[in-house]
C-alpha positions as CSV (number, residue, x, y, z in Angstrom):
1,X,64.3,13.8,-58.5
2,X,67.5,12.8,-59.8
3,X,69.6,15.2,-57.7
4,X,68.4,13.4,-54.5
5,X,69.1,10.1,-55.9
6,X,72.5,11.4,-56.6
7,X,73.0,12.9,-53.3
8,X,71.7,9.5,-51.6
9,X,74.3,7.3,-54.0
10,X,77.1,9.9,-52.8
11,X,75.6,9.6,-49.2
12,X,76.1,5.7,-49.5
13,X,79.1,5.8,-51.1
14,X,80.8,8.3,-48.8
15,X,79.4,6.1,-45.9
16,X,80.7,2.6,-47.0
17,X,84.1,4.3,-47.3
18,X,83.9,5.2,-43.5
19,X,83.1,1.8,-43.1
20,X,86.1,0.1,-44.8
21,X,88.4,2.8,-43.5
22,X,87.5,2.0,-40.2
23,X,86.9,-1.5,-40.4
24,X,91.0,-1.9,-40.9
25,X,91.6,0.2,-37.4
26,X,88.9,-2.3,-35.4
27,X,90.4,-5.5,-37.3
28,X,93.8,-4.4,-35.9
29,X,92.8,-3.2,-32.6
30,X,90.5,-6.7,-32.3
31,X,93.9,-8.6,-33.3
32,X,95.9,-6.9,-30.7
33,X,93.5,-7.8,-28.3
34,X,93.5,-11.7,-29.2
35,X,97.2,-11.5,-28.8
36,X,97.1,-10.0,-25.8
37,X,94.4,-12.7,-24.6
38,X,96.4,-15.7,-25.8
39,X,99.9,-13.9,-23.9
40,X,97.7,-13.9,-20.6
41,X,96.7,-17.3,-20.8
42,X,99.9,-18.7,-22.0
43,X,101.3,-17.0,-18.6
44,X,99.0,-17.7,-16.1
45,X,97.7,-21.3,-16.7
């Protein structure tokens, strides 16, 4: 019993480290896209 609590802890762990790894890549790409939405309407209103 405790070996599949372990593995579930490691489990969770190893998937809220995904998370944060790739929350930095969609917070940038999200931020490029703002920018990118604010040049266009700076330009064409």
């Amino acid at each position: 019993m405790k070996e599949k609590k372990d593995l579930v802890s490691r489990i969770i762990d190893s998937v809220m480290n995904n998370i944060r790894n790739h929350m930095m890549i969609y917070i940038v790409i999200w931020f490029i896209v703002l920018l990118l939405d604010i040049y266009y309407v700076w330009f064409y209103e």
